[in-house]
C-alpha positions in Angstrom: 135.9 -18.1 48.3 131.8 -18.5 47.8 129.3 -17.7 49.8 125.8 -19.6 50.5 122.7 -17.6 50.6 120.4 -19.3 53.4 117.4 -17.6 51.6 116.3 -20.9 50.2 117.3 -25.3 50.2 117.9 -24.7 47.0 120.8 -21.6 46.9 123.1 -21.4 44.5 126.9 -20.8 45.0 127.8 -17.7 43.7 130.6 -15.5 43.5 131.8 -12.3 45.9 130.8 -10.0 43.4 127.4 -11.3 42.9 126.9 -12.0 46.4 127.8 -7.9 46.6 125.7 -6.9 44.2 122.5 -9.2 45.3 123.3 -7.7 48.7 122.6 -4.4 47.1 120.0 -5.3 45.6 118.1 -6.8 48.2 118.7 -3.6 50.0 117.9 -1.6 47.6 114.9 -3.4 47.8 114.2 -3.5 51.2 114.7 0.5 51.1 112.0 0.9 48.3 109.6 -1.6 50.3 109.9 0.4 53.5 109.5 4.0 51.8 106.3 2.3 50.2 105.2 0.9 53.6 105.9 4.2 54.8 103.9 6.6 52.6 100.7 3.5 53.0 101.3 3.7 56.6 100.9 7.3 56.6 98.1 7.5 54.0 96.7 5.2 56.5 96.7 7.1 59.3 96.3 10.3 57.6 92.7 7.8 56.7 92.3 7.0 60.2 92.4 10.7 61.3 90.0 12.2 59.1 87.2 9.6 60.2 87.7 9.7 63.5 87.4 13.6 63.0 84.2 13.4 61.2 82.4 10.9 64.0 83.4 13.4 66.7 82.1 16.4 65.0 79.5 15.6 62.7 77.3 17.5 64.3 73.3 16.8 63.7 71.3 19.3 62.8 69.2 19.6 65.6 69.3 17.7 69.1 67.6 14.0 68.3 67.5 11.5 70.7 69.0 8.7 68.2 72.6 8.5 70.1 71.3 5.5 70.4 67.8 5.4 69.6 66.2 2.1 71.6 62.7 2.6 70.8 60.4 4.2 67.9 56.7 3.5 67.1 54.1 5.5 65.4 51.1 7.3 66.9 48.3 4.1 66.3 51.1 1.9 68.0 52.5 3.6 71.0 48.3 3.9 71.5 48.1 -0.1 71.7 47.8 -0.7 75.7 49.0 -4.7 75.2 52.4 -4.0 73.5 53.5 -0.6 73.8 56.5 0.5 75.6 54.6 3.9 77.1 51.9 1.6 78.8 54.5 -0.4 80.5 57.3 2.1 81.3 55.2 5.5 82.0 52.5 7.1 84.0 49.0 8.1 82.5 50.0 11.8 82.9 53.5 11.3 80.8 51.6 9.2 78.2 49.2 12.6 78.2 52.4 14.8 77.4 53.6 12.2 74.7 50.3 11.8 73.1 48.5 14.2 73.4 47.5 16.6 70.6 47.2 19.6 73.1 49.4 22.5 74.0 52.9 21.0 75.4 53.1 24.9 77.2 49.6 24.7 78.8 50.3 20.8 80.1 53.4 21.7 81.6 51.3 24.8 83.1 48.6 22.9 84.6 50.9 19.9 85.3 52.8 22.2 87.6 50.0 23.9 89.3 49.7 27.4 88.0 47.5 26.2 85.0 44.7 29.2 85.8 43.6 32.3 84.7 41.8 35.6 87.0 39.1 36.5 84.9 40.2 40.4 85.7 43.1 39.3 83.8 41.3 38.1 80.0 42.3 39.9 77.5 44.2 42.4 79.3 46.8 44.1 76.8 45.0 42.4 73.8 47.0 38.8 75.2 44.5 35.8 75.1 43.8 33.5 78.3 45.8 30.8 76.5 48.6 32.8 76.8 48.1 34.3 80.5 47.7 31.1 81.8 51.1 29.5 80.3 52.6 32.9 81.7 54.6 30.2 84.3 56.3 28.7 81.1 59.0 30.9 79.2 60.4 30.3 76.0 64.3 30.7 75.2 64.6 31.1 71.1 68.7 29.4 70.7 68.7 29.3 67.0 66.4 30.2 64.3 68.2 30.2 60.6 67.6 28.7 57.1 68.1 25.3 56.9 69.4 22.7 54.2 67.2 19.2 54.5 68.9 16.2 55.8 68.2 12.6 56.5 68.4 13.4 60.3 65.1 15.4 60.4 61.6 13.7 61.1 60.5 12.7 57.5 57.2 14.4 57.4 59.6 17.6 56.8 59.6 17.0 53.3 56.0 18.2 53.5 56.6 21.5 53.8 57.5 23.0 50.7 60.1 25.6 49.5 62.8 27.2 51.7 63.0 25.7 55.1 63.7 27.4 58.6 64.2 26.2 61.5 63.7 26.9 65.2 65.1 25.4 68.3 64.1 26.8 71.3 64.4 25.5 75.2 60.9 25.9 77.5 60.9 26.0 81.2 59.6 27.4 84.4 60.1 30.7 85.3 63.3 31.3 87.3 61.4 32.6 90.4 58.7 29.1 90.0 59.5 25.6 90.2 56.1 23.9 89.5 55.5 23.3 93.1 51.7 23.3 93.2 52.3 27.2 92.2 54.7 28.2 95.4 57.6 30.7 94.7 60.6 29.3 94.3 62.9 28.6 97.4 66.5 29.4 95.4 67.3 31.3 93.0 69.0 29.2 90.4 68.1 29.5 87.2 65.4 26.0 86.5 66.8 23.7 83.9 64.9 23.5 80.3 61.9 21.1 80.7 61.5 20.2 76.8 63.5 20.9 73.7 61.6 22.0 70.4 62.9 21.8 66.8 60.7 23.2 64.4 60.5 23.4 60.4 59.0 26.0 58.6 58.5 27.2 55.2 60.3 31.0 55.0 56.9 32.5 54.3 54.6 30.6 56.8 57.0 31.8 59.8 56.6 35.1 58.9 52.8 35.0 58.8 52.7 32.7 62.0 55.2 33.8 63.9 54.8 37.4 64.7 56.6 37.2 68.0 59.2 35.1 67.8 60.2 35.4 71.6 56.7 33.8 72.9 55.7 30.1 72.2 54.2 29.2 69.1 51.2 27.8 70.3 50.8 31.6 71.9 51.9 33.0 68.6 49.2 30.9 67.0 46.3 31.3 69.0 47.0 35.0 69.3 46.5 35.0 65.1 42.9 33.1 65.8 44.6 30.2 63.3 42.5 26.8 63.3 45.0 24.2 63.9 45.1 20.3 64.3 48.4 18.8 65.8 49.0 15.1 64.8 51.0 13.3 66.5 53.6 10.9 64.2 56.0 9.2 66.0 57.3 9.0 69.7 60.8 8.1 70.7 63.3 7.0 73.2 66.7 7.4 73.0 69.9 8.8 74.4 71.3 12.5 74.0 74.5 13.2 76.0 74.1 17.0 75.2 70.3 17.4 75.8 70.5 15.2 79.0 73.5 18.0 80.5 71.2 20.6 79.2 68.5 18.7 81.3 70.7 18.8 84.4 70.7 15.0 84.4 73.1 13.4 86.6 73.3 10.0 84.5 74.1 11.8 80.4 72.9 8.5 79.3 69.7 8.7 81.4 67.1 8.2 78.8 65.2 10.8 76.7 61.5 10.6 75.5 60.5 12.5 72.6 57.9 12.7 69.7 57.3 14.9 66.3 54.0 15.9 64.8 52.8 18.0 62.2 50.7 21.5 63.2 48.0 21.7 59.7 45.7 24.4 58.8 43.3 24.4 56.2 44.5 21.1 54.9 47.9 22.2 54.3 51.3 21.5 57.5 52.1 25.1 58.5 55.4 23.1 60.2 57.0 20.1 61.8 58.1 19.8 65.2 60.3 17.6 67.0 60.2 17.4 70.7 62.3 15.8 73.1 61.3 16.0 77.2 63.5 16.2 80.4 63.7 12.7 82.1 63.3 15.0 85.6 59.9 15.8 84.5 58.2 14.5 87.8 54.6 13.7 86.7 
């Protein structure tokens, strides 16, 4: 008796014993292929996995607004009236926050109608005017720690030499204001954070600078009499899912305007500092 493989036109008769032992073989061969496409299957999704870990929690080091970023432009042209995005999209007073090299606490003071001063008040308990009349604007300090650099960060960080630290902090009105032309508050909810800060110091300028780590570092700064000019870098628009909860935004991918600059003193950056605003901000 033979048997005819169908494996090919061209099969050769062969006998029972070598149709057994080709049948073996093929299975043998079959057993070795699927134990091979196992263990690449699973090396595969083992693969798979581990990615799909990473993009979940590869967390940034601090909150940008680059999840996507949509727009970016430097300080000379976000200032050009004809093409920029700010002159098309925002109001004078929003292009002030952005752009401006002034105090973010004391426009967010004045912008919200409690930007004064008594003059009984000055100087009382050694605290300046500058910080009396942000005194509707509180700071909330959520992390301050050494920091590794990364390509994430504003790149004017590498100008500040040796150790970094950074700061992140949350400002907003107090709980019992809502920067209604100055009138209390009607609930008592706590008010969402207006802007998020991320700044980068060197270990020893922080210390120097920062002698009260719980106010705002323009306070901290002025309080320490230290000549300063902010430049603004860059300005930004993008989307942050986390910062726009944090916000209290209905729409997470509402989004999110931001900017860094550099604070220098005496020629040298005392730090960097990124700074992302609430799209709520009603100005």
């Amino acid at each position: 008796m033979t048997l005819m493989t169908s494996q090919h036109p061209n099969a050769r008769l062969s006998s029972p014993r070598n149709a057994r032992n080709a049948a073996q073989s093929s299975s043998l061969v079959s057993s070795k292929r699927r134990r091979i496409f196992s263990i690449v299957s699973s090396r595969k999704t083992t693969t798979t996995r581990v990615k799909s870990f990473r993009d979940e929690n590869d967390v940034e080091s601090y909150q940008t607004v680059a999840n996507p970023l949509e727009y970016t432009a430097t300080e000379r042209e976000a200032m050009d009236g004809k093409n920029s995005l700010l002159w098309q999209k925002l109001s004078p007073a929003w292009r002030v926050l952005l752009l401006s090299d002034g105090s973010v606490t004391r426009h967010l003071s004045v912008l919200g109608g409690k930007g004064f001063v008594n003059d009984d008040d000055d100087d009382k308990d050694g605290a300046t005017s500058s910080a009396l009349s942000e005194s509707n604007v509180k700071v909330e300090v959520t992390s301050m720690k050494p920091c590794a650099r990364d390509k994430s960060q504003p790149e004017d960080v590498v100008k500040i030499k040796g150790p970094l630290v950074q700061r992140e902090v949350y400002l907003r009105y107090e709980d019992d204001y809502d920067g209604n032309d100055g009138e209390p508050k009607k609930n008592k909810n706590p008010n969402p954070p207006l802007v998020y800060a991320c700044s980068w110091w060197n270990a020893n300028a922080l210390e120097k600078f920062m002698k009260k780590r719980e106010e705002t570092m323009w306070s901290n700064l002025r309080k320490e009499n230290v000549e300063l000019y902010r430049e603004v870098r860059r300005v930004y628009l993008g989307k942050n899912r986390r910062l726009a909860k944090a916000f209290g935004c209905e729409d997470l991918d509402e989004a999110i305007w931001a900017r860094h600059y550099i604070f220098w003193s005496g020629g040298e950056p005392v730090t960097v500092v990124f700074e992302a605003f609430s799209p709520k901000i009603e100005l």
